[in-house]
N, C-alpha and C positions, 0 to 999 in steps of 0.2 A: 504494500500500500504506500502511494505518495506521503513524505513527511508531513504533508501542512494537514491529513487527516487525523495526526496524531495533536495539534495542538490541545492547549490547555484550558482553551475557552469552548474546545466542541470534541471532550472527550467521550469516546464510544460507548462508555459503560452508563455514562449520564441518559444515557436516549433509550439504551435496550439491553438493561444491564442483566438482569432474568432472563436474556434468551442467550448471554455470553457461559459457553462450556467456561465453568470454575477450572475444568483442568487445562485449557487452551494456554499455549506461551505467550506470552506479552512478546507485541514485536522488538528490537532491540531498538528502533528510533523513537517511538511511546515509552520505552522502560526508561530512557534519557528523560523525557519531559517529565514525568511522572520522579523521578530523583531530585529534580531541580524541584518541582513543587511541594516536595515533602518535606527536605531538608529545613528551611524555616519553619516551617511551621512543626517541625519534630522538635528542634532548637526552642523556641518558644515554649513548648511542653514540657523541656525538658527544665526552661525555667518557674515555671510555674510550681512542678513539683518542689523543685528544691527550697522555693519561699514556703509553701505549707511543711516545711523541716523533714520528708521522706529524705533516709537516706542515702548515700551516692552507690551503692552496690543493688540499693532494691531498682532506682533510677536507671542504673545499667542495665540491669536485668530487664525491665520492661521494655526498651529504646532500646534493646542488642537487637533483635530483626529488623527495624529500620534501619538502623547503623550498617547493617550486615547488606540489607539491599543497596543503603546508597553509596557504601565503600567499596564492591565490589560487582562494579558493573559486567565482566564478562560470566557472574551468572545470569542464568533465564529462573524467573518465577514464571508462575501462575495467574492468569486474569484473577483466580479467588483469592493466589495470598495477598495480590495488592490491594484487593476489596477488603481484605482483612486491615493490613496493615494502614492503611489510611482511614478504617472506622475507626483503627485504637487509638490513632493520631489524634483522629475527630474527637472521639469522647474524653481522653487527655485533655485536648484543649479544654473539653466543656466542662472536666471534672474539676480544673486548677483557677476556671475564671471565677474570681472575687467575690460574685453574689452565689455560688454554687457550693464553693466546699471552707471549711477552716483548719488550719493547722490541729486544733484539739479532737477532730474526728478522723484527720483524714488519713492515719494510720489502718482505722479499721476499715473505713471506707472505700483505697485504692484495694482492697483484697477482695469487696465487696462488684466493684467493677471489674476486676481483672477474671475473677470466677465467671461472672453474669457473661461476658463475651467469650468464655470458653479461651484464655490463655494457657493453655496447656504444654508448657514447655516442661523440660525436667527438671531445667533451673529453678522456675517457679516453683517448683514440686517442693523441690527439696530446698528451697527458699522457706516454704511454709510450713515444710515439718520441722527446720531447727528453729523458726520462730517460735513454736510454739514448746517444741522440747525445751527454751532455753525461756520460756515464762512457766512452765513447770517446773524447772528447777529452782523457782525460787518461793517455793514450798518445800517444806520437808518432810510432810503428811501425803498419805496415798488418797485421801480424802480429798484432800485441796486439787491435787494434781488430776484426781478425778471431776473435778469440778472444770477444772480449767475443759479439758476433754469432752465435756456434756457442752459446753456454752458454747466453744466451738463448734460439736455437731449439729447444737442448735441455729445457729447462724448460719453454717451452708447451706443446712436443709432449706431454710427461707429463702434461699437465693436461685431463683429459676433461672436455667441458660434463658437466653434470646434466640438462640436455633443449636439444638445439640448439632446439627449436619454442622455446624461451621466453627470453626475456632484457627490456634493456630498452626496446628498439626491438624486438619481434617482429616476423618477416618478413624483417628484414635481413639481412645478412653476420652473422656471429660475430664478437665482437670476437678473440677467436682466431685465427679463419680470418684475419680483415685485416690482425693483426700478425705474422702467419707468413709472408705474403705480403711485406709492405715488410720483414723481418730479413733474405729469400732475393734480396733485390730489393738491399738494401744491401750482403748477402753478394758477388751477384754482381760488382757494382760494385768491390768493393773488389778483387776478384780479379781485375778487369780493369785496376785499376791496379798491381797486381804483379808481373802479367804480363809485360808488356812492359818493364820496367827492367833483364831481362838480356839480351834478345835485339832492340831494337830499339837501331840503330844512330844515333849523333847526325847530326841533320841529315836524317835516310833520310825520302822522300815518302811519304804517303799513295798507296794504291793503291786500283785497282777492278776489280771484275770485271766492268764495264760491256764493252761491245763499242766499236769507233771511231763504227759506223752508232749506236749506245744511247747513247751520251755526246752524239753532236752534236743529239739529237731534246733532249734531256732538257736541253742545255742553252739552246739554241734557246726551250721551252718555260719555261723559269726566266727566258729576259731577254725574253721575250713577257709573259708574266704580271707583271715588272717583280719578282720575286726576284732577281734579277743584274744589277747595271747595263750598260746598253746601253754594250756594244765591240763592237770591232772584230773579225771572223771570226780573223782574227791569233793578235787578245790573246786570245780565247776559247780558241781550240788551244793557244798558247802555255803559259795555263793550266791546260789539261787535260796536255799530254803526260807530264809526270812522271807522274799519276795512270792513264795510259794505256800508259804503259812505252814512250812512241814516244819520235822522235829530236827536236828541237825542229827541227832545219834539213832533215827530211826534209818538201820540199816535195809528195814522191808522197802521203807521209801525211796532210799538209795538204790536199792537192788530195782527197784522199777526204772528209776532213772536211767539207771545203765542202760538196762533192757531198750526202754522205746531210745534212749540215742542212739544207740547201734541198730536196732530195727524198729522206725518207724514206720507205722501203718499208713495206708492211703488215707485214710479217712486225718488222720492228723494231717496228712503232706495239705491235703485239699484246705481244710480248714486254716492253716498258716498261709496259703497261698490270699486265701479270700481279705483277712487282716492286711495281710501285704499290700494288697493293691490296693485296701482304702489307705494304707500307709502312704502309697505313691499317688493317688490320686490328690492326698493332701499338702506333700511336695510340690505337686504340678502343680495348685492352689497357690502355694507360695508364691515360686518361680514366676506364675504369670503375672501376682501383685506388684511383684519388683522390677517386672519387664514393662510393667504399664506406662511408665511413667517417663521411661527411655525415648527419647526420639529415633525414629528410624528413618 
C-alpha cells in the first residue's frame, strides 16, 4: 500500500477496525507512523505515573512493550498488539490525568486497571506475587497473612476483564485467572499450616493410608529406581512401621512385609498404579500453574 495510506490522520483501524485480522502484520511504513505517534504520548504517561509516586520498576514494567515496539523497529507486530498497546497508552493517559486518579489510591488502583485490560505478562505476574509476599511479610501471624490473601482475592474477583479474547499475550491464561489461582494456592497453604498446630501432637508420626502389600511395592520400587538408599528389608520396615501403624518387633508383620516386597500381587501392582497417576496428574496441575504465566 502507498505510504500517505498509512498517515496519522486517516488510520485504517479508525474506519474498520472489527473487520482488521488481530493477527494481520502491521505494514513496516504504518509501524513507522504509528512509533512516532506513541512515543509522546507513552512519555507523557510515563510522566504522569511517576507524579502519582508509582515506582520506576513497576513504570518499566508496564511501558516495556511500548518501549520494546518503538526501540526496535525491525520487529513486525500484530494489527491487535498495536490495538493493545495504544489502548494501554490511552487508558494511562486517562488513568494519571489530575481529575481521575490520586497519589493515595493509585497504588491499588494501576493493578486495578492493569488486571481489567488483561496485562498478562510474566513480569506482571511475578511483579504481583512478590508484592504481595512482601506485605505479608510484614505480619508475623498466619492469621494476618491470611487476611492479606482473602482481600486480595476479594479485589480481583471484583474486577471483570473488558474482553478475556484480548490482553497482552492473547490466547493465554488471564492474568487474573493466574493470580486467583496462586492467592487460593497460597490460601490453601497457609491453612494447612494452621491446621495442625492445635491438634497435632509433639513428636506424633507421619501416617499413610498405604496398605502393608502398597508400602512394601512402592518402596521396593523407590530403592530400585535408586530414590531411597539401598537397606536392609529390616531398616526399610523399621522405617515404614510408624507410618504403617505396625509394631516395630512384630516379626508376623515383618514377615508379611518381606513377602509382598518380593512378590507383589496384581491387584497391589494395579492399585499403586491408580494412586500414581492421581500423583502425576497432580504434578501436571503444578507444572501447568507455573507455565501459565510464562510468555511464549
Amino acid at each position: 500500500m502507498p505510504h500517505s495510506s498509512f498517515s496519522s490522520a486517516d488510520r485504517p483501524e479508525q474506519h474498520f477496525r472489527e473487520d482488521l485480522s488481530p493477527e494481520l502484520l502491521i505494514p513496516q511504513a504504518y509501524a513507522r507512523t504509528a512509533r512516532s505517534s506513541l512515543l509522546p504520548r507513552m512519555l507523557q504517561a510515563d510522566r504522569g505515573l511517576a507524579r502519582l509516586g508509582l515506582e520506576a520498576p513497576l513504570r518499566r514494567l508496564i511501558l516495556e512493550p511500548v518501549w520494546y515496539f518503538i526501540e526496535q523497529p525491525e520487529e513486525r507486530i500484530s494489527f491487535g498488539e498495536l490495538f493493545f498497546l495504544r489502548d494501554l497508552v490511552s487508558q494511562l493517559m486517562l488513568f494519571t490525568h489530575p481529575g481521575n486518579a490520586s497519589a493515595d489510591s493509585a497504588r491499588i488502583d494501576i493493578h486495578h486497571l492493569l488486571v481489567s485490560i488483561n496485562f498478562n505478562s510474566a513480569g506482571y505476574f511475578e511483579y504481583f506475587v512478590d508484592a504481595v509476599r512482601k506485605e505479608m511479610c510484614r505480619f508475623a501471624g498466619l492469621r494476618e497473612r491470611l487476611k492479606v490473601l482473602t482481600w486480595c482475592r476479594r479485589e480481583l474477583k471484583a474486577i471483570l476483564p473488558s474482553d478475556r479474547r484480548k490482553g497482552l499475550r492473547p490466547g493465554s491464561f488471564t492474568v487474573r485467572d493466574q493470580l486467583l489461582v496462586w492467592l487460593e494456592e497460597e490460601r490453601i497453604f497457609i491453612r494447612y499450616l494452621m491446621a495442625p498446630v492445635a491438634d497435632m501432637v509433639e513428636g506424633e508420626p507421619w501416617s499413610t493410608r498405604l496398605t502393608v502389600p502398597q508400602a512394601a511395592l512402592m518402596a521396593r520400587v523407590y530403592m530400585e529406581e535408586g530414590l531411597v538408599r539401598p537397606s536392609s528389608l529390616q531398616q526399610v520396615f523399621t522405617s515404614l512401621a510408624d507410618m504403617l501403624g505396625l509394631r516395630k518387633s512384630d516379626t508376623g508383620a515383618e514377615d508379611a512385609f518381606r513377602s509382598r516386597y518380593q512378590h507383589p500381587s496384581l491387584s497391589t501392582i494395579t492399585a499403586c498404579k491408580q494412586w500414581m497417576m492421581k500423583v502425576l496428574d497432580r504434578l501436571n496441575d503444578y507444572e501447568l500453574q507455573l507455565r501459565r504465566p510464562a510468555d511464549h
